[in-house]
Biotite code that builds the C-alpha atoms (Angstrom):
import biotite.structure as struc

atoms = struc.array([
    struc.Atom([0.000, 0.000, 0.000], chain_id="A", res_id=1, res_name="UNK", atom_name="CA", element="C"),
    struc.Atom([1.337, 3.400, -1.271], chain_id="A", res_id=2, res_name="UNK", atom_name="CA", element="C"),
    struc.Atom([1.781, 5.994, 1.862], chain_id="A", res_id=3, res_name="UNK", atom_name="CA", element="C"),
    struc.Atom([-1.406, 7.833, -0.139], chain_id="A", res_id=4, res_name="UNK", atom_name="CA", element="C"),
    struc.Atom([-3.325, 4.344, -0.071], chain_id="A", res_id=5, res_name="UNK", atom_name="CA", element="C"),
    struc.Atom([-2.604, 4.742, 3.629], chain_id="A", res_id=6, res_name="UNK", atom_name="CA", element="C"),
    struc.Atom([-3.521, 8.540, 3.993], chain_id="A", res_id=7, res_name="UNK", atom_name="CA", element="C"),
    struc.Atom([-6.970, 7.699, 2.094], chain_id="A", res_id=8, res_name="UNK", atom_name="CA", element="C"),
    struc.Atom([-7.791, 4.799, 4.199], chain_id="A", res_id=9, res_name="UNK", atom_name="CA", element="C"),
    struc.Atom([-7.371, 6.593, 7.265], chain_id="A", res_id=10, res_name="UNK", atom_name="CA", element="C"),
    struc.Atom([-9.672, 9.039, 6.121], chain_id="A", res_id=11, res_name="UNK", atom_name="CA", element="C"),
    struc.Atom([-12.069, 6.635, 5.426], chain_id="A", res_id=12, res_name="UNK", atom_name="CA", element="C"),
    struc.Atom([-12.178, 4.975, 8.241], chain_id="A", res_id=13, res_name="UNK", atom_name="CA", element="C"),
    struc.Atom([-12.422, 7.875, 10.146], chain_id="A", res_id=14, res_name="UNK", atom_name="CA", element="C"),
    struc.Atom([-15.421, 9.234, 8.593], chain_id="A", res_id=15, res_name="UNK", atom_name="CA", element="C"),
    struc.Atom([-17.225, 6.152, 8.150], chain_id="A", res_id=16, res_name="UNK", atom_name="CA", element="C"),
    struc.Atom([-16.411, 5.354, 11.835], chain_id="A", res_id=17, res_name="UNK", atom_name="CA", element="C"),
    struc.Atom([-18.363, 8.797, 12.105], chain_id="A", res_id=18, res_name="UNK", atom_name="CA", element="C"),
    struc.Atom([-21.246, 7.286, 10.001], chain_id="A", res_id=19, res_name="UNK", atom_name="CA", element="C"),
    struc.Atom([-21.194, 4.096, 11.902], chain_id="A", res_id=20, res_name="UNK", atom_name="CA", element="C"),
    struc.Atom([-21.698, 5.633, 15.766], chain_id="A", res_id=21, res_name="UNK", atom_name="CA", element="C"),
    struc.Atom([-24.626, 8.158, 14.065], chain_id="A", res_id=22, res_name="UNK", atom_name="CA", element="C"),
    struc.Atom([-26.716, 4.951, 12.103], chain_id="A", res_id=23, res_name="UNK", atom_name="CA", element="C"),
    struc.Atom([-26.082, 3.011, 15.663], chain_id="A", res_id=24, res_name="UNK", atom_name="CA", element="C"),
    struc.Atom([-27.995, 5.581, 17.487], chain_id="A", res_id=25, res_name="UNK", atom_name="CA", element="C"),
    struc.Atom([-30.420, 6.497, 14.742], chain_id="A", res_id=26, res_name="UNK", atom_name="CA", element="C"),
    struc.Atom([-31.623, 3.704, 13.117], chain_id="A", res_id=27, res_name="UNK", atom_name="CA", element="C"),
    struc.Atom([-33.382, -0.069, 14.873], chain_id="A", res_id=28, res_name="UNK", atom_name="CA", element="C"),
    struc.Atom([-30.807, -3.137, 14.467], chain_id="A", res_id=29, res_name="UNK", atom_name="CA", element="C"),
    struc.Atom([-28.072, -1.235, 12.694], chain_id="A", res_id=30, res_name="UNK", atom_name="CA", element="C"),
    struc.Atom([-24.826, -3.537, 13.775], chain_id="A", res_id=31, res_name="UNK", atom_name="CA", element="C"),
    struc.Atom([-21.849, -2.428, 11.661], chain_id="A", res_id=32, res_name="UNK", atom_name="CA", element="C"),
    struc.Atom([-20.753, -1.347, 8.361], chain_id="A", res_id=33, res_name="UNK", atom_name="CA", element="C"),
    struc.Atom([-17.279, -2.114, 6.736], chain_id="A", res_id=34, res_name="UNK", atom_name="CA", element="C"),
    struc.Atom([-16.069, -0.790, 2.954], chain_id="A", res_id=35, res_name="UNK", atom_name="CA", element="C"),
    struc.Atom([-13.774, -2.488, 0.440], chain_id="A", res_id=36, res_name="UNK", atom_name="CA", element="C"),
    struc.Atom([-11.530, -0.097, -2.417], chain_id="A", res_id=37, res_name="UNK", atom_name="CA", element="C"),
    struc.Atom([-9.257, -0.786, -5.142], chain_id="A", res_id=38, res_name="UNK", atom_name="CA", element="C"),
    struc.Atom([-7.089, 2.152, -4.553], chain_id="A", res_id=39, res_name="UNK", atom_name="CA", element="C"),
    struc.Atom([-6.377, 2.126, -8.442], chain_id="A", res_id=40, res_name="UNK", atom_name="CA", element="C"),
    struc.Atom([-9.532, 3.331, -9.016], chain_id="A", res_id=41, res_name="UNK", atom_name="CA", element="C"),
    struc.Atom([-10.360, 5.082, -5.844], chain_id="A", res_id=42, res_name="UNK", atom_name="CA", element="C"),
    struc.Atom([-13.070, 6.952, -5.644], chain_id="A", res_id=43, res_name="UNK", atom_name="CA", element="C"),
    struc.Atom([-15.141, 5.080, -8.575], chain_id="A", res_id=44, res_name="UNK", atom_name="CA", element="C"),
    struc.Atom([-14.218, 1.643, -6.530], chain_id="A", res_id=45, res_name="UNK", atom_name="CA", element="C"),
    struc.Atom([-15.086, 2.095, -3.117], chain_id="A", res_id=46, res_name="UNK", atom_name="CA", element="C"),
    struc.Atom([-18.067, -0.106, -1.675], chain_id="A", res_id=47, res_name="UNK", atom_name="CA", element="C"),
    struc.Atom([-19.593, 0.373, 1.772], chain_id="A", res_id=48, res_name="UNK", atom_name="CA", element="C"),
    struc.Atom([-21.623, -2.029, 3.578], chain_id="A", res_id=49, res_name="UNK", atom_name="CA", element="C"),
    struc.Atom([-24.370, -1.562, 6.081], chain_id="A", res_id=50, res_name="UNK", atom_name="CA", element="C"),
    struc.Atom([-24.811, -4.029, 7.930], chain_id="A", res_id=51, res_name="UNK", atom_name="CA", element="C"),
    struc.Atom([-28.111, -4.701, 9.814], chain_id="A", res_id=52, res_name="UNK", atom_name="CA", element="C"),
    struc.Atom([-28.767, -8.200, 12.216], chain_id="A", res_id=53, res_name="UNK", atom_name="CA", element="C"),
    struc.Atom([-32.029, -8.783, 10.549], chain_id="A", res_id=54, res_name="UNK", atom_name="CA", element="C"),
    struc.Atom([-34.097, -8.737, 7.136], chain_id="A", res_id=55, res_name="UNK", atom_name="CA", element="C"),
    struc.Atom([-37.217, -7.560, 8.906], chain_id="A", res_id=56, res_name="UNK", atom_name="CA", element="C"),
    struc.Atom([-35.269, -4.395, 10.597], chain_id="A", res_id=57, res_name="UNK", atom_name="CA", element="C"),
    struc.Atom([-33.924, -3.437, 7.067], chain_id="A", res_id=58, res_name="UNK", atom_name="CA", element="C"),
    struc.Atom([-37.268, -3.968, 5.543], chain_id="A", res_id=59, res_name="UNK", atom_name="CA", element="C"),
    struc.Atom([-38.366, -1.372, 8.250], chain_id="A", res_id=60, res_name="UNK", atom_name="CA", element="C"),
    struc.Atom([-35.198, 0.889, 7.673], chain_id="A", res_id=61, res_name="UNK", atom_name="CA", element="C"),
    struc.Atom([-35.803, 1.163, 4.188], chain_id="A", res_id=62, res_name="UNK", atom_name="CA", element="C"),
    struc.Atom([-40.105, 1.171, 4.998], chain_id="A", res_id=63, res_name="UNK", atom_name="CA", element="C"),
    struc.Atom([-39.439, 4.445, 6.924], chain_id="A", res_id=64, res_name="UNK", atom_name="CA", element="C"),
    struc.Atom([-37.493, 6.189, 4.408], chain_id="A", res_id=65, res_name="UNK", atom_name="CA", element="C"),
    struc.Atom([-33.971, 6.039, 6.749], chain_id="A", res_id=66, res_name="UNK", atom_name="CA", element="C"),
    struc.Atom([-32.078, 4.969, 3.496], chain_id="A", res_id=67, res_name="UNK", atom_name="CA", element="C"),
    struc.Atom([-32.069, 8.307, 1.577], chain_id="A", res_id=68, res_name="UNK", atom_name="CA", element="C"),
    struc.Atom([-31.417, 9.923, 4.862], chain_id="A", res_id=69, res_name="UNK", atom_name="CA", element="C"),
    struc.Atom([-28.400, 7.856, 5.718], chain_id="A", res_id=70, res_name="UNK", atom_name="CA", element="C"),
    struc.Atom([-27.007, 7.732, 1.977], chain_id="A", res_id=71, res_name="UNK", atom_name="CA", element="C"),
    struc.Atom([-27.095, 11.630, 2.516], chain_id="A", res_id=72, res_name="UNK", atom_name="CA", element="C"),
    struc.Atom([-25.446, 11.549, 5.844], chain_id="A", res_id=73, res_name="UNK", atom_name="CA", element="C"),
    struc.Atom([-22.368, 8.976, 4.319], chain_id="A", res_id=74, res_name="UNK", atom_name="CA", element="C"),
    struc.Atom([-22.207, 11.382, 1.131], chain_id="A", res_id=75, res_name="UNK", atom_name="CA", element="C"),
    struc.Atom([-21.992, 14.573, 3.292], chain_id="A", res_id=76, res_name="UNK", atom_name="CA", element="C"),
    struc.Atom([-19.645, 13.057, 5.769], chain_id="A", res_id=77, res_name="UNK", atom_name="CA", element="C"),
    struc.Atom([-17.371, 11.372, 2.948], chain_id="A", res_id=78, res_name="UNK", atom_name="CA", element="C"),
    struc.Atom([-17.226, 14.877, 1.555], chain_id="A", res_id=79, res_name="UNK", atom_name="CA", element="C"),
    struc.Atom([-15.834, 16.810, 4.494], chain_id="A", res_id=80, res_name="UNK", atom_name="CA", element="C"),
    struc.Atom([-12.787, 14.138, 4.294], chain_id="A", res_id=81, res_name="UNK", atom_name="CA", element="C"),
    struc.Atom([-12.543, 15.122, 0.076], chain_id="A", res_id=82, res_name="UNK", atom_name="CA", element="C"),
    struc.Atom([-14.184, 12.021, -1.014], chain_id="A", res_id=83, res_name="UNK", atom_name="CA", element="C"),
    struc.Atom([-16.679, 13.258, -3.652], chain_id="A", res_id=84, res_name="UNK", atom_name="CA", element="C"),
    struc.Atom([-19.054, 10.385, -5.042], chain_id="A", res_id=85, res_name="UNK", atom_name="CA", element="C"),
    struc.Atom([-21.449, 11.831, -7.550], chain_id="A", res_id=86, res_name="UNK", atom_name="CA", element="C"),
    struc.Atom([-23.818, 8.746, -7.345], chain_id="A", res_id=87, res_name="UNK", atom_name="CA", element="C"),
    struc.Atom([-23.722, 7.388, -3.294], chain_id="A", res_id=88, res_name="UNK", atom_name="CA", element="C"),
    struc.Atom([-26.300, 5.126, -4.477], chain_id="A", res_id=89, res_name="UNK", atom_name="CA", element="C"),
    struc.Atom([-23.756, 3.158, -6.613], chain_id="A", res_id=90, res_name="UNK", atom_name="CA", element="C"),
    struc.Atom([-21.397, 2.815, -3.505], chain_id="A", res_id=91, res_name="UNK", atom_name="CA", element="C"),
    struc.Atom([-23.351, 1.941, -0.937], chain_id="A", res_id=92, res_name="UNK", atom_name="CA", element="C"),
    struc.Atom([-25.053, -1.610, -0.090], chain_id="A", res_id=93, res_name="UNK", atom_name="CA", element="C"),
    struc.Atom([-27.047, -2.876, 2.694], chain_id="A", res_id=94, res_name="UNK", atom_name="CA", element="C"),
    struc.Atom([-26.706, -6.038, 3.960], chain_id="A", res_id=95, res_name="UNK", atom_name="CA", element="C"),
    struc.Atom([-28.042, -8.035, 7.139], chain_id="A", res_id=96, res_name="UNK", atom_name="CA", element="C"),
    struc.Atom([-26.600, -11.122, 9.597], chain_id="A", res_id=97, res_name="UNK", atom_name="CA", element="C"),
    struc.Atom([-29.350, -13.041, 8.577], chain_id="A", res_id=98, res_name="UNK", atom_name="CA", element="C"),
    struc.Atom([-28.703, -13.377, 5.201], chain_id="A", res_id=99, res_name="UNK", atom_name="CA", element="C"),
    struc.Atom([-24.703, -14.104, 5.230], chain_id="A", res_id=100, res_name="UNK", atom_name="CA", element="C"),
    struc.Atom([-25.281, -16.908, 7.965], chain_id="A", res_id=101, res_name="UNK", atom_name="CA", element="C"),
    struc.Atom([-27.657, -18.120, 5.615], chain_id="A", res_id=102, res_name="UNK", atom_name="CA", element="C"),
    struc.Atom([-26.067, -18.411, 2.363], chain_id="A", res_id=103, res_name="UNK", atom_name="CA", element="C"),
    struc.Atom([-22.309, -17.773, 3.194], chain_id="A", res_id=104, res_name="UNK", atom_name="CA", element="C"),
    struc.Atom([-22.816, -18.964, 6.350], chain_id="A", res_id=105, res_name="UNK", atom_name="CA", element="C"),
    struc.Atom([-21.697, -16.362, 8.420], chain_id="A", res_id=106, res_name="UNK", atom_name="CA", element="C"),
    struc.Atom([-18.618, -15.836, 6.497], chain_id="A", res_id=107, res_name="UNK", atom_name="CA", element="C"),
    struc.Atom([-18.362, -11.801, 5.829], chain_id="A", res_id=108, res_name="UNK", atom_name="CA", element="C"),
    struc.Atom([-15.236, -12.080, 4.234], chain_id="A", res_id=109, res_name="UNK", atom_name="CA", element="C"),
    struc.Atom([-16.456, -14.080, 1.430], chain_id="A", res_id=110, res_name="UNK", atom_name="CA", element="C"),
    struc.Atom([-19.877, -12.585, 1.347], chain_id="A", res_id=111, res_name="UNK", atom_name="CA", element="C"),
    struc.Atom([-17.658, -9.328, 0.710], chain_id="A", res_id=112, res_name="UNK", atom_name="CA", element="C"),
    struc.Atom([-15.685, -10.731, -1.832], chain_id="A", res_id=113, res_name="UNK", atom_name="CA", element="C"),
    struc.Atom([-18.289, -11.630, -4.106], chain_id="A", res_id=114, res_name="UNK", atom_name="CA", element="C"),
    struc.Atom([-19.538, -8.987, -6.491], chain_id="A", res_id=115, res_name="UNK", atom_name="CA", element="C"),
    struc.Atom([-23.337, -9.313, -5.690], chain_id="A", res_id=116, res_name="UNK", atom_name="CA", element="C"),
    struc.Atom([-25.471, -6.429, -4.496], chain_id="A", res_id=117, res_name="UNK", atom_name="CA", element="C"),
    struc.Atom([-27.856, -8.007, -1.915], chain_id="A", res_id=118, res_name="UNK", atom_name="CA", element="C"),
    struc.Atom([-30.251, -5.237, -1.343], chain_id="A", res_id=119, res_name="UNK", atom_name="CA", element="C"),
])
């Protein structure tokens, strides 16, 4: 990793450790989210996942209009760090624990390496 990999990837993880605490508080079985980039083609490759523990509570996430709001709130907060992504929708996934235990079973790290958009 290049020393401005490293910078970058600091700076994410800072902000979306900024995301993470606000979507805890905010939003109704909200566990976690994690992101993946191919510094190479940083910003067009970076993927973040939200993870929630079940189908039903992302159903209701998504029910009660939270998605917009938090795909604003990662956009904004991405933005104070420099990280401009015209299209957050493109970027951004949502994912629960239900559904890797059930068809990776429980295994994020290949769940994340597939290319599949789950919801």
């Amino acid at each position: 990793m290049r020393k401005t990999d490293k910078k970058i990837d600091n700076q994410l993880r800072l902000s979306l450790t900024e995301v993470c605490e606000h979507a805890l508080a905010a939003y109704a079985g909200f566990e976690w989210l994690t992101h993946t980039v191919d510094f190479n083609a940083f910003p067009k490759s970076l993927r973040i996942v939200c993870v929630f523990q079940t189908e039903l509570q992302l159903s209701q996430f998504n029910h009660d209009g939270h998605k917009l709001e938090l795909l604003k709130f990662i956009k904004a907060t991405l933005a104070k760090e420099g990280v401009v992504l015209n299209n957050i929708e493109q970027h951004v996934q949502f994912d629960t624990e239900a559904a890797c235990l059930q068809k990776h079973k429980g295994n994020w790290a290949l769940r994340l390496s597939s290319a599949i958009q789950y919801h």
